[in-house]
C-alpha angles and dihedrals in degrees: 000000000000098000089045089055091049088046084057102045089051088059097040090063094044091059093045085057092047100046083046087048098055091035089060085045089057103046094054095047085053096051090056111118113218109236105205122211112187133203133166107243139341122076131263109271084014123157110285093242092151142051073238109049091046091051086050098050093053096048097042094038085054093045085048104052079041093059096038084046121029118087098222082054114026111116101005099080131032110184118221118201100215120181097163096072099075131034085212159015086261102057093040088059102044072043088057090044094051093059083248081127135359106225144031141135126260142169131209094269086065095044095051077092097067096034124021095210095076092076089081101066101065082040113122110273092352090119123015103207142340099270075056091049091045100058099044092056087052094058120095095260102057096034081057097050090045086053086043089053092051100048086043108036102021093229116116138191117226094167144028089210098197139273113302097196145331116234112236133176114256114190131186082193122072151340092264114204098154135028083254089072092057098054110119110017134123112239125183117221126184097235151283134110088256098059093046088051092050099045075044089060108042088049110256140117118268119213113179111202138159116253093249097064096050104089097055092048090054093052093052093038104246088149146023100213143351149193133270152082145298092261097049097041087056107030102030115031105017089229096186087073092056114028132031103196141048134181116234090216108120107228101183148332136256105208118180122197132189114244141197148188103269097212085039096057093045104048081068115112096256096248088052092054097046086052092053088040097057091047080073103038092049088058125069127179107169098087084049090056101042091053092050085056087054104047092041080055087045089063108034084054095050088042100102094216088052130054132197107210123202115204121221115263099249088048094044083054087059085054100051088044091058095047090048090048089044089056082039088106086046097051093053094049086064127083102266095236089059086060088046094061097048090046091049085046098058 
């Protein structure tokens, strides 16, 4: 009797621990707080099938394994990748702003919507590239009008993620070696008053036109030539098929930037933000990116159905002068000391 009572009793304190065990479990899988980053479209782990999505799933694969992992975060946050939230990048991000979700990813284009100045920085001949872009966005002026934008409009930016892509010219018609060249031709563009100023000027035919629709349009000849970058030339649109020739005059950047909920982030106990902050600033994808541009132009120009053409430097100089007159409109809407800084930035 006696050994049967202590058998019990045995059993009766394994299964105390391990109710105590799974209840403790329990309670800390329940004070998680789901952290939501939002995207329009794709799946999580989905094919990269885009500069974006490669960029995102460096950044949020890293936040993720931080959060499981790391002792000042571990059981206090899950991320959920949602991307059936929001129909677009403009909704994720005013969902962002709202406090609907705490993180995505936006680019100037999105965030013209907050702040009007950041339509300068996709503009024709405005930056010249993104080590350009970089260090204008680290000056005084622009650090202040991205704080601006956080207090006002409750949207931050914790990372400058990289470049997705340059916009270059691609011709089926050529070789163009002056603007002359160039004279007469029907070139598509993705959008915006300062691209269409600047094809007007240099005498050609805009055709503003959504990227879906480029590749039919290519294939009936709606156009000679269009707009856009390496990875969409390659990935997107199989240039080499359409058109034989393309400029290697950079007509503007695509910067993308990681965002997040400004009341949100700093709500965060201060070590818990500094551990999610430093995910971001120990990764770097920009040089990955800029070397992908310039391997995907390394083969298109030793393909022998494509070429690659360099202007000459004093040609390559009219073209900048007619981007930069085209943004012209742009540039004056902005606070002066904002152009000063990308002028003193060059």
């Amino acid at each position: 009797m006696k050994k049967l009572k202590t058998s019990s009793m045995f059993m009766f304190t394994i299964c105390l621990v391990l109710f105590m065990t799974l209840g403790l479990s329990s309670s800390a899988t329940a004070k998680a707080k789901v952290v939501k980053f939002v995207a329009a479209g794709g799946n999580e782990g989905g094919q990269e099938v885009s500069a974006e999505m490669m960029a995102l799933n460096m950044y949020m694969g890293a936040l993720d394994y931080r959060v499981r992992t790391y002792h000042v975060l571990k059981g206090k946050y899950k991320i959920k990748w949602i991307t059936t939230l929001f129909p677009d990048a403009d909704e994720c991000l005013t969902g962002v702003a709202s406090g609907a979700a705490e993180i995505t990813f936006s680019s100037p284009h999105f965030m013209e919507q907050m702040e009007p100045a950041w339509k300068a920085v996709e503009a024709p001949g405005v930056f010249n590239s993104w080590g350009h872009f970089m260090k204008t966005m680290n000056t005084p002026e622009w650090k202040a009008l991205q704080d601006k934008m956080a207090e006002e409009k409750g949207v931050k930016i914790i990372k400058w993620m990289a470049n997705i892509g340059n916009h270059y010219l691609f011709s089926n018609k050529g070789p163009i070696n002056t603007l002359e060249d160039l004279k007469g031709q029907k070139i598509r563009y993705p959008g915006g008053e300062a691209f269409a100023k600047v094809l007007k000027a240099m005498k050609t035919t805009p055709i503003a036109m959504p990227y879906t629709e480029v590749v039919t349009a290519l294939q009936t000849n709606m156009f000679d030539g269009l707009l856009t970058d390496w990875f969409g030339a390659m990935y997107f649109y199989n240039l080499p098929r359409y058109t034989k020739y393309s400029v290697n005059v950079t007509w503007g950047i695509q910067p993308i930037c990681m965002v997040v909920n400004n009341d949100w982030w700093k709500s965060l106990p201060a070590e818990e933000r500094t551990a999610m902050q430093d995910v971001f600033d120990r990764i770097d994808t920009s040089q990955f990116f800029e070397g992908a541009q310039s391997a995907i132009a390394g083969g298109w120009n030793a393909n022998p159905a494509t070429e690659l053409i360099n202007l000459s430097e004093s040609e390559t100089a009219k073209w900048k002068k007619v981007m930069l007159k085209g943004s012209e409109s742009v540039l004056k809407s902005l606070d002066p000391k904002l152009v000063q800084a990308i002028e003193s930035s060059r």
